[in-house]
NULOBA-235313 format. One line per 3 residues: their letters; for each residue x, y, z of C-alpha. Coordinates in pm, 1 decimal, always signed. Example, Ala and Ser with C-alpha at 12.3 -4.5 7.8 and 13.67 -1.06 7.14 Angstrom:
! NULOBA-235313
AS) +1230.0 -450.0 +780.0 | +1367.0 -106.0 +714.0
***
This chain:
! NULOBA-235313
XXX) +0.0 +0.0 +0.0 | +173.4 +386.3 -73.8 | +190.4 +596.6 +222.7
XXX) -10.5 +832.8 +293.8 | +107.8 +1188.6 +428.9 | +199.4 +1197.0 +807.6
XXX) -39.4 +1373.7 +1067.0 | +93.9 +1754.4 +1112.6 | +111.9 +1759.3 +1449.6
XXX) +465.3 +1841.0 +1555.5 | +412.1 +1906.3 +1971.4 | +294.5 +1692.7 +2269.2
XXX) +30.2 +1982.5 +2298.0 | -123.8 +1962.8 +1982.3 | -97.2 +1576.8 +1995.9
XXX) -339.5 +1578.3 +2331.6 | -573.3 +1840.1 +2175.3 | -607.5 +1617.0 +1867.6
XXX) -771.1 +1328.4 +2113.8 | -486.9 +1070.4 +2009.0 | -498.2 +773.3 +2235.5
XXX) -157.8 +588.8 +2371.6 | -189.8 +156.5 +2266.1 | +51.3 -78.5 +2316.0
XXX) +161.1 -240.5 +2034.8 | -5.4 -548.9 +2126.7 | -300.2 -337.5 +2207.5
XXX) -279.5 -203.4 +1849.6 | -273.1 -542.4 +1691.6 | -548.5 -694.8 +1864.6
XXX) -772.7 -404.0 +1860.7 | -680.3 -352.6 +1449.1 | -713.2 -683.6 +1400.2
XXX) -1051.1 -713.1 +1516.6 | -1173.6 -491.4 +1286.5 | -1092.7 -662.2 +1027.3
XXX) -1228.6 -982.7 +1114.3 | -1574.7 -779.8 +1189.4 | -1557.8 -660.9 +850.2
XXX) -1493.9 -927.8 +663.1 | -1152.3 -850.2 +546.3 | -854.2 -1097.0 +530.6
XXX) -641.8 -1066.2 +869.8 | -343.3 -1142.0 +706.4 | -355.2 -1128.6 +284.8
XXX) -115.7 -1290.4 +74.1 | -62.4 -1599.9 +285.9 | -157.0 -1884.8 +34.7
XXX) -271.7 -2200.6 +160.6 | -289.5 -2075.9 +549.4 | -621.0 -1986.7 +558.5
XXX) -773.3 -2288.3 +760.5 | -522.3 -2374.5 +995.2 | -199.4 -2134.7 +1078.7
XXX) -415.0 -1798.4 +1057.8 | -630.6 -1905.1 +1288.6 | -422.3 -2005.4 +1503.2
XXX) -194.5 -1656.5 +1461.0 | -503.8 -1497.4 +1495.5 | -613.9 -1608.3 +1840.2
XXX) -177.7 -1540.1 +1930.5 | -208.4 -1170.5 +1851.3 | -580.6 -1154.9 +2036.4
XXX) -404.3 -1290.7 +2331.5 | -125.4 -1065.8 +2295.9 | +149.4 -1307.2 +2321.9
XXX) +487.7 -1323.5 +2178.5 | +558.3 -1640.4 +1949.8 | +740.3 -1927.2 +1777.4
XXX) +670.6 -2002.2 +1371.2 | +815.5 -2373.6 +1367.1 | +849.1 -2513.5 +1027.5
XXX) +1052.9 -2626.8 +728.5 | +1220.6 -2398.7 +492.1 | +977.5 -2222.8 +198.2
XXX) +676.0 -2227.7 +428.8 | +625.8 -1903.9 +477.9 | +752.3 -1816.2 +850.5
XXX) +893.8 -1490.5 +737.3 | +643.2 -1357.7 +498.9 | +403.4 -1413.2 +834.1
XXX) +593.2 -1227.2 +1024.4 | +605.6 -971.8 +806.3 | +224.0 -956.9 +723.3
XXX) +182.2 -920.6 +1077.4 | +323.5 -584.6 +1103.1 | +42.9 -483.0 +873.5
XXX) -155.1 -464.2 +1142.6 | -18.6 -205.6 +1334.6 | -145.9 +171.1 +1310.7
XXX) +2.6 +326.0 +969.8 | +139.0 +625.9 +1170.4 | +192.9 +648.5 +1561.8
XXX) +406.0 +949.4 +1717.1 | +715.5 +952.3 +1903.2 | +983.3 +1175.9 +2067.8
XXX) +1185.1 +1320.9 +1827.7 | +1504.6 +1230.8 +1862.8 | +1421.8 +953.9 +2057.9
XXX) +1670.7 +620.1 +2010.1 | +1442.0 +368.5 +2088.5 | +1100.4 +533.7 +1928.2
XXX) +903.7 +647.8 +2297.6 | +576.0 +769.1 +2302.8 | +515.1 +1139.0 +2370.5
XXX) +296.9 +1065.5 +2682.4 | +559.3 +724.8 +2800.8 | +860.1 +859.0 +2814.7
XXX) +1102.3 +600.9 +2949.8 | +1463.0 +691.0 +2913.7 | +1657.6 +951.4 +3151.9
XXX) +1707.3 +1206.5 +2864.6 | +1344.5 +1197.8 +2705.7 | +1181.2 +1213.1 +3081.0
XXX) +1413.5 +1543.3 +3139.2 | +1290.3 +1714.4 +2839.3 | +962.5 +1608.0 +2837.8
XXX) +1009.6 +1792.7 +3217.2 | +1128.8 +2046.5 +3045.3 | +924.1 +2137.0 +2739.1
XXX) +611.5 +2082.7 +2871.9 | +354.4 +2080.1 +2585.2 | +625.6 +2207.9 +2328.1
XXX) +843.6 +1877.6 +2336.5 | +858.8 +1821.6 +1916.7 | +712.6 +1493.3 +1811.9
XXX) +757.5 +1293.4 +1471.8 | +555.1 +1041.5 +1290.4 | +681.5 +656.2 +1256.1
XXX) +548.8 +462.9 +950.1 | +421.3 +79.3 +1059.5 | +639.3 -7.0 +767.1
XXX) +968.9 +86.4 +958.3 | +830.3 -38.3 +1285.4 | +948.3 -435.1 +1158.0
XXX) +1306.6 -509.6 +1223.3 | +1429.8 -875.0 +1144.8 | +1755.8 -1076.3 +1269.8
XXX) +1962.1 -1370.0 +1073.9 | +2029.8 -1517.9 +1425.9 | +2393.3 -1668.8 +1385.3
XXX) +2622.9 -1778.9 +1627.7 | +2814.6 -1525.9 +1624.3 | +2527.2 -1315.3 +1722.3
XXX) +2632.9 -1098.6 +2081.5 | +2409.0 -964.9 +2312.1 | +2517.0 -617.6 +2228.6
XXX) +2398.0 -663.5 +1902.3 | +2025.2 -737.0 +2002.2 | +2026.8 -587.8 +2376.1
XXX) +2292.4 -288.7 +2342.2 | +2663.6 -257.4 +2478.5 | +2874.9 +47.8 +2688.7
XXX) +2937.9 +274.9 +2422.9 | +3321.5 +362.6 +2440.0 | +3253.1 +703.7 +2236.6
XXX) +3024.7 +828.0 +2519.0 | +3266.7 +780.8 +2800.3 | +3514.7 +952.3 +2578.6
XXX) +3314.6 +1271.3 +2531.6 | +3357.0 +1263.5 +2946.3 | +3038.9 +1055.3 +3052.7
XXX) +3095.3 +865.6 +3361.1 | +3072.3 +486.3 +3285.9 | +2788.5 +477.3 +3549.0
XXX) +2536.5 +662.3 +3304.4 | +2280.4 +546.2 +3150.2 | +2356.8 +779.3 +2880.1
XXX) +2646.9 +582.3 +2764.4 | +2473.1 +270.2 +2633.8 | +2474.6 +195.7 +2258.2
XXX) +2118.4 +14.1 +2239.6 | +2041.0 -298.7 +2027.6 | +1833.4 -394.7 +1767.5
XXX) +1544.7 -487.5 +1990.4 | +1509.0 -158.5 +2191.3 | +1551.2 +43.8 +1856.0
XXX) +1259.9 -165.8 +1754.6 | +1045.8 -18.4 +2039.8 | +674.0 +32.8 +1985.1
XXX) +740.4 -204.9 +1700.4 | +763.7 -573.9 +1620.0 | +1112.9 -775.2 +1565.4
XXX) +1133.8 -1106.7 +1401.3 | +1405.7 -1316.8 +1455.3 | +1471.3 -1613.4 +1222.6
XXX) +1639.2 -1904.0 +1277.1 | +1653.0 -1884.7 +1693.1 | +1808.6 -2191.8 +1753.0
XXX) +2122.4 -2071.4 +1593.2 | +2120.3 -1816.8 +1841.4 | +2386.7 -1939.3 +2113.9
XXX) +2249.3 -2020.9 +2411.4 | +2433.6 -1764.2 +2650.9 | +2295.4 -1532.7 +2395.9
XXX) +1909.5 -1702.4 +2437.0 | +1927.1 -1622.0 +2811.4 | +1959.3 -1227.7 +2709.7
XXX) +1601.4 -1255.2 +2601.3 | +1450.4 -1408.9 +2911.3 | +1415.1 -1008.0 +3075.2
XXX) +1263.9 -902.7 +2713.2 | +986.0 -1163.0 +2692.8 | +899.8 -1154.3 +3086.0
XXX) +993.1 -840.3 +3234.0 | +989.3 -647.7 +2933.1 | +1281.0 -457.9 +3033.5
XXX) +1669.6 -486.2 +2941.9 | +2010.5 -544.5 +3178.1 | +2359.9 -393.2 +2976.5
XXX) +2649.0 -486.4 +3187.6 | +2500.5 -464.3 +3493.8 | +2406.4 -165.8 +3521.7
XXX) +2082.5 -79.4 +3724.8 | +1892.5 -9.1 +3400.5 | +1497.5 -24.2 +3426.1
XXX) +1388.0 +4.9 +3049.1 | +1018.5 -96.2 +2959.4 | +1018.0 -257.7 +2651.8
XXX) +703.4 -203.0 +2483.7 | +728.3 -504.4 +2172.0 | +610.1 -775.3 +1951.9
XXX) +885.1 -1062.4 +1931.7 | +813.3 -1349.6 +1650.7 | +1078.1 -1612.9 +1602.4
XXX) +1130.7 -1835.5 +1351.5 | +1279.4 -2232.4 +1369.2 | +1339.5 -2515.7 +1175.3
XXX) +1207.7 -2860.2 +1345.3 | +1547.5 -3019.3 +1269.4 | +1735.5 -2710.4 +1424.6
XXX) +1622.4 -2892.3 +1763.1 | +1885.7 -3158.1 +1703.4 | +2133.4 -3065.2 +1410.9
XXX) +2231.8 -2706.5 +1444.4 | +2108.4 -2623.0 +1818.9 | +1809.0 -2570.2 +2016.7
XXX) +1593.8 -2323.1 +2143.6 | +1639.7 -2379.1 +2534.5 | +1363.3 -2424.1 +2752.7
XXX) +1323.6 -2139.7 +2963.0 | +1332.7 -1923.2 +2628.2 | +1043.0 -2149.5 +2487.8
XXX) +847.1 -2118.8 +2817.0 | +870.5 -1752.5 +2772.8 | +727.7 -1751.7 +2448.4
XXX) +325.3 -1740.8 +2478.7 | +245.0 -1950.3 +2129.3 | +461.9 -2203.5 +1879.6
XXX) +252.7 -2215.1 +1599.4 | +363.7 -2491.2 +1354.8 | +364.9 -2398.5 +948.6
XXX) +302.7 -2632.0 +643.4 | +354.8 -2678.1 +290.3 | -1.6 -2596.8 +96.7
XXX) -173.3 -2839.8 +127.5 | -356.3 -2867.7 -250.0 | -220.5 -2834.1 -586.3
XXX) -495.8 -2584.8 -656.5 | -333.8 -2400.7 -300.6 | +37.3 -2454.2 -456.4
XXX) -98.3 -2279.2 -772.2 | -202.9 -2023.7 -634.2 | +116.0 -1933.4 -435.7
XXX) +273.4 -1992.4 -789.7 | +48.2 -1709.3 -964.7 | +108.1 -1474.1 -653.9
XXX) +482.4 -1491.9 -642.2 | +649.1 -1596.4 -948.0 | +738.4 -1309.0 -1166.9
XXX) +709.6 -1468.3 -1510.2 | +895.0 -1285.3 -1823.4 | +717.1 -1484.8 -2087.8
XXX) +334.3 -1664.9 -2085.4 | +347.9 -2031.7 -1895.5 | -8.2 -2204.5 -1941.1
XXX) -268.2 -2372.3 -1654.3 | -167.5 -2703.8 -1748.5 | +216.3 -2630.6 -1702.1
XXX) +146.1 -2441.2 -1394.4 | -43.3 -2737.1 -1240.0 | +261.7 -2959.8 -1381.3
XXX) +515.3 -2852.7 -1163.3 | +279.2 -2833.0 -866.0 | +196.9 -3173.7 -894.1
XXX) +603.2 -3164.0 -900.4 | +675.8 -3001.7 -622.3 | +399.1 -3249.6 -429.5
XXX) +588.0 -3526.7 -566.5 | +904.7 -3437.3 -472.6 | +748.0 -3386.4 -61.6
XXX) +619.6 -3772.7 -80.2 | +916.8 -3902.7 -235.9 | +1187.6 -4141.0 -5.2
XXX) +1447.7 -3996.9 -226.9 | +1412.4 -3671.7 -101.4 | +1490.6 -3580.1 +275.1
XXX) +1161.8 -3473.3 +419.5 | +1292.1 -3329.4 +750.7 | +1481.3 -3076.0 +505.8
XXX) +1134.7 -3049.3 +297.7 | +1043.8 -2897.8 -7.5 | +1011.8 -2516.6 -47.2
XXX) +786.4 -2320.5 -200.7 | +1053.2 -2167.4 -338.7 | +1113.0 -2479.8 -536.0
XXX) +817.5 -2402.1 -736.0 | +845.4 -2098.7 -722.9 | +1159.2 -2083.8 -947.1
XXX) +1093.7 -2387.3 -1136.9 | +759.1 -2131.6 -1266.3 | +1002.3 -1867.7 -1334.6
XXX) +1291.6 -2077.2 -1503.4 | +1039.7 -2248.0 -1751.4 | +900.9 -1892.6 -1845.7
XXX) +1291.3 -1827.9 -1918.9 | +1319.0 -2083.5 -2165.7 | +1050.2 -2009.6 -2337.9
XXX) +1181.1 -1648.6 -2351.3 | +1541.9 -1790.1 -2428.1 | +1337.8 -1982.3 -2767.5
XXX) +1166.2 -1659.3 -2867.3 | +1480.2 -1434.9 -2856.7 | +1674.4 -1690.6 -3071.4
XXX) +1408.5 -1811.4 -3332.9 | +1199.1 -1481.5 -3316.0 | +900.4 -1556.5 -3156.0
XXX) +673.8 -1274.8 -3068.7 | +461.9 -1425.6 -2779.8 | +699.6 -1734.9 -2661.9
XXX) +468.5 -1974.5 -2478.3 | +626.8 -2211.9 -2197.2 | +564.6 -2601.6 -2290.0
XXX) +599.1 -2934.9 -2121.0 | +927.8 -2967.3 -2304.4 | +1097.0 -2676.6 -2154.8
XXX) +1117.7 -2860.1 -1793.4 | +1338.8 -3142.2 -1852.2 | +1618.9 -2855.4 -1940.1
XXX) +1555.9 -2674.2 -1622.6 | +1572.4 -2947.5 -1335.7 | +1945.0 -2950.8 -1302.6
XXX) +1910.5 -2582.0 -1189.4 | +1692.4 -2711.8 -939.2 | +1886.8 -2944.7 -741.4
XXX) +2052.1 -2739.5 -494.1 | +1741.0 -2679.3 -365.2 | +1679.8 -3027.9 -244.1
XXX) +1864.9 -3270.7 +8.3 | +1858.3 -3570.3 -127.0 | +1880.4 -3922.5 +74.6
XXX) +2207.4 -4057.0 +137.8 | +2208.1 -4338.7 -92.9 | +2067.3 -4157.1 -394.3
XXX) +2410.8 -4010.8 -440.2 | +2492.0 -3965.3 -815.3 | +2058.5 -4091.2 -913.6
XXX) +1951.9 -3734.5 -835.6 | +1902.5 -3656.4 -1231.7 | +1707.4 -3925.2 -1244.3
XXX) +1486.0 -3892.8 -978.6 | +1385.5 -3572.9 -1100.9 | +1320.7 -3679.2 -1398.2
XXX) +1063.3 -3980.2 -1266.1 | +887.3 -3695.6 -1028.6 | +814.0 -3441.3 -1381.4
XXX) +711.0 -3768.0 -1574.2 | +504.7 -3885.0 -1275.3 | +345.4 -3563.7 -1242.4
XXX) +289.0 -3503.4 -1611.8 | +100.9 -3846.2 -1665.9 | -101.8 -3727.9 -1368.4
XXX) -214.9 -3363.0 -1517.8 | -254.6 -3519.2 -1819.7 | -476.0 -3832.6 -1705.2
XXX) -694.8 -3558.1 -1519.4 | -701.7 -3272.9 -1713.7 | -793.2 -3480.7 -2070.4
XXX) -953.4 -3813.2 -1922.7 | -1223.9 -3859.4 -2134.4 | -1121.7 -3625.3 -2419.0
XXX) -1125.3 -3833.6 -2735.8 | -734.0 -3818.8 -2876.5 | -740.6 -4062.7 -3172.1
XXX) -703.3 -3785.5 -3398.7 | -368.7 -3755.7 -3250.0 | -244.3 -4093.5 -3218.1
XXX) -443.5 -4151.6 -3571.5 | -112.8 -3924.3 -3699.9 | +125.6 -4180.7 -3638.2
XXX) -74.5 -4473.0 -3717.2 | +14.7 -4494.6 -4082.5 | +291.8 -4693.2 -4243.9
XXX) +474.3 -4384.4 -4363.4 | +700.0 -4323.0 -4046.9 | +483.4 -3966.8 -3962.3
XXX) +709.7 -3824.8 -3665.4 | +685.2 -3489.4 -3495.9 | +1001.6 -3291.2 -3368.8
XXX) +985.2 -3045.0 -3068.8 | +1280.0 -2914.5 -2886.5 | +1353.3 -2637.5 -2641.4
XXX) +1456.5 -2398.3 -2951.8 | +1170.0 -2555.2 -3230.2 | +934.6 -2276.0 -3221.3
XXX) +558.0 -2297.1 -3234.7 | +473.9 -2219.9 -3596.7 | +721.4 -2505.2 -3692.0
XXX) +594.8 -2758.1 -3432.9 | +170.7 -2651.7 -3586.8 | +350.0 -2697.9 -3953.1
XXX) +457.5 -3048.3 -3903.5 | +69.4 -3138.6 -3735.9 | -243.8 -3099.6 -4003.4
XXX) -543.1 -2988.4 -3863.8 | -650.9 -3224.7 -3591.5 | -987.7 -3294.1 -3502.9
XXX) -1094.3 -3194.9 -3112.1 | -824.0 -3005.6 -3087.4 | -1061.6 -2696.1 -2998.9
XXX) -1187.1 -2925.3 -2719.4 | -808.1 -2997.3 -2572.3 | -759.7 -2625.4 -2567.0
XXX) -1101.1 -2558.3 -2381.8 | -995.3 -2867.2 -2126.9 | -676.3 -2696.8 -2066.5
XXX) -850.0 -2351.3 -2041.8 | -697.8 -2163.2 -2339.6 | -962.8 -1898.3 -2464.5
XXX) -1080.5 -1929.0 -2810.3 | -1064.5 -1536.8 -2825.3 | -730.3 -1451.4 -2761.5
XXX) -582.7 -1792.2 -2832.3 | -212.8 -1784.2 -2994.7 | +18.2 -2006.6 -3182.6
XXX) +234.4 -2067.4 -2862.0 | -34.9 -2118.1 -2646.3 | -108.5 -2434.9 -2939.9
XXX) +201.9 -2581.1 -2982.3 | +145.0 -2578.4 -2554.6 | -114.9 -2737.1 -2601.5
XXX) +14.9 -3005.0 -2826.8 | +334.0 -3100.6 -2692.4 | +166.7 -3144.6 -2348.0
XXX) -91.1 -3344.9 -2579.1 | +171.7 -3553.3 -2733.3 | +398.1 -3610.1 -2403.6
XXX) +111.4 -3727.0 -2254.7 | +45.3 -3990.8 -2508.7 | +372.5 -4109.7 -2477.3
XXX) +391.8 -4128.5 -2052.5 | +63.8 -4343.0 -2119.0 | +271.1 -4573.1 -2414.7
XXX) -20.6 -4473.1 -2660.7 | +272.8 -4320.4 -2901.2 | +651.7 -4393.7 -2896.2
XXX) +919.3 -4105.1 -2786.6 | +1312.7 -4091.6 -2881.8 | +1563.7 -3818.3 -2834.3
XXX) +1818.7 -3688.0 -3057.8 | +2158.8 -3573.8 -3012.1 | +2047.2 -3264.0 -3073.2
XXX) +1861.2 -3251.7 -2728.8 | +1524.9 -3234.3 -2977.4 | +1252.9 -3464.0 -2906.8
XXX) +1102.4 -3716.1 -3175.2 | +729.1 -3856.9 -3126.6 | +628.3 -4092.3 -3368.3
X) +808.9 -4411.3 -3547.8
***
């Protein structure tokens, strides 16, 4: 959403004559939050496949105002939550200007804001924080310190001629700096755990300790953390006083349809050329392959992200075919995936004693998955025509490759009867239809006929792709 201009109120005076109420955050997110679900409006938009089981859940988190754990494999989501979240906060709330750590104009908390909110009376100047700077997010790695998320002496300070007893001298973190806002921290377990007992005052008292010194800060906060299941035994842990303190875990999931995977596929893939339904639903049946499969290790699981660029690589091709044969409109087709799974691999773990098969078991999951759109997308569509091409004695073949572009692949096929019913099955509109989205149409046609041994398939070594005698 674009901003929208700041309130012009610039004093603590003209902020009380304008009727503005002090919230919490918490108070903020539960109170905007309900006013959303009264009106019908998505709590949280953009979270695909969610809906039904972790928004809830979230939901009934932030109403309760506690702090909380997102526990789940990679790609599932745990940080886009978080972020959504802080959509929910006011788009504008005021603070001290000049303030470190963001205080409200009627809270004051720290030793310098108190003395010139003493001071200035109704004149101390305010400023206007956007709910889009109020997230802050941490990579916790081990070597993480607890000055980095708590604050540290700052040696500066005592150099100007502070006394090291001050207050004044403290560098703060990244937590208080996120004051009156919400910080995410993903990955916690990496976090070390001398470095997990820093947030036990944060999550309970609400309040900091630098160094020992005598420092009573009211932290007024949102903490989300993120975690992998096998982080509890691999990498680390989160330790059990720290996961006491937390008020929710919440576990994430993969989505849990294809339709749910394809929709996560239309709302995040940026595409640079056109990549059809039938393609789309392709490598979602794919990607839900690749989550059953014993080849794969599940505890590492299967991102979205997997799909996600398998979407966008696909769309690539067809864009590399269109620049190099001069295609207009370039059209992703069933063909273009076998090139693009080798990009894919270092995005899955595979089982220890699939070492050197990985190729192949990629392969097996697209063929598996294509036989499976195919059977369910065009069961009961009548396809003789097709096969009726290659059932003559005169060797009829057809040749499609990652470069063959569309108007050669139509030239080599006479018109085929029920093709207009293949492209209505696969949801190509008659109005607007194009050769790419055709030759689509085909190939996945004619790939199909071959996973179900209804035509024969060879390769050549040109990497093209024969159908036919």
């Amino acid at each position: 959403m674009p901003r929208s201009q700041p309130p012009a109120i610039t004093t603590l005076g003209a902020l009380r004559a304008s009727g503005h109420e002090y919230r919490t955050v918490k108070q903020e997110l539960r109170e905007n939050l309900l006013s959303r679900l009264r009106a019908s409006e998505p709590s949280l938009p953009g979270l695909v496949g969610l809906e039904d089981t972790v928004i809830p859940e979230v939901e009934r988190t932030l109403l309760a105002g506690h702090d909380l754990v997102l526990l789940g494999e990679r790609g599932q989501g745990k940080t886009r939550l978080m972020r959504t979240i802080a959509g929910l906060l006011d788009e504008w709330t005021p603070v001290i200007e000049g303030s470190e750590i963001n205080e409200h104009p009627y809270e004051p908390v720290t030793r310098g804001s108190i003395a010139r909110a003493t001071e200035l009376g109704d004149d101390l100047p305010i400023s206007w924080w956007h709910r889009d700077d109020r997230y802050g997010e941490k990579l916790a790695t081990p070597d993480t310190s607890v000055g980095d998320l708590i604050g540290d002496i700052d040696p500066t300070k005592i150099a100007e001629g502070r006394l090291l007893g001050d207050p004044e001298t403290v560098h703060y973190g990244l937590l208080p700096r996120f004051n009156r806002g919400i910080f995410g921290i993903n990955e916690l377990p990496d976090l070390a755990e001398r470095i997990q007992v820093g947030l036990f005052n944060v999550l309970e008292e609400r309040d900091i300790q630098i160094r020992g010194y005598a420092l009573r800060l009211p932290l007024d906060l949102m903490l989300i953390a993120s975690a992998n299941p096998e982080d509890y035994t691999n990498r680390g842990r989160i330790i059990t006083p720290l996961k006491d303190r937390f008020g929710a875990e919440i576990r994430t999931h993969y989505p849990e349809t294809i339709d749910a995977d394809i929709a996560l596929i239309r709302q995040e893939a940026e595409l640079t050329a056109a990549v059809p339904d039938h393609l789309l639903r392709v490598i979602a049946e794919l990607t839900t392959g690749l989550r059953s499969s014993p080849a794969i290790d599940q505890r590492s699981g299967v991102s979205a992200r997997f799909s996600i660029a398998a979407t966008e690589a696909v769309s690539a091709s067809a864009l590399r075919r269109g620049a190099i044969v001069g295609e207009a409109a370039p059209v992703a087709r069933i063909g273009d995936i076998p090139a693009i799974l080798g990009t894919l691999r270092g995005k899955l773990e595979f089982e220890m004693g699939e070492e050197g098969r990985e190729d192949d078991v990629l392969e097996h999951v697209a063929r598996m998955a294509t036989a499976s759109v195919f059977r369910e997308l065009l069961t009961g569509v009548d396809l003789s025509s097709f096969t009726a091409v290659f059932a003559e004695d005169d060797g009829t073949t057809i040749e499609t490759g990652a470069l063959v572009p569309a108007s050669d692949l139509l030239r080599q096929l006479d018109r085929v009867e029920g093709l207009s019913t293949v492209l209505t099955k696969l949801q190509v509109s008659e109005d607007d239809v194009t050769p790419g989205q055709v030759a689509a149409a085909i190939e996945f046609v004619l790939e199909g006929l071959y996973l179900t041994r209804r035509i024969s398939k060879s390769a050549l070594d040109t990497g093209n792709t024969i159908y036919g005698s």
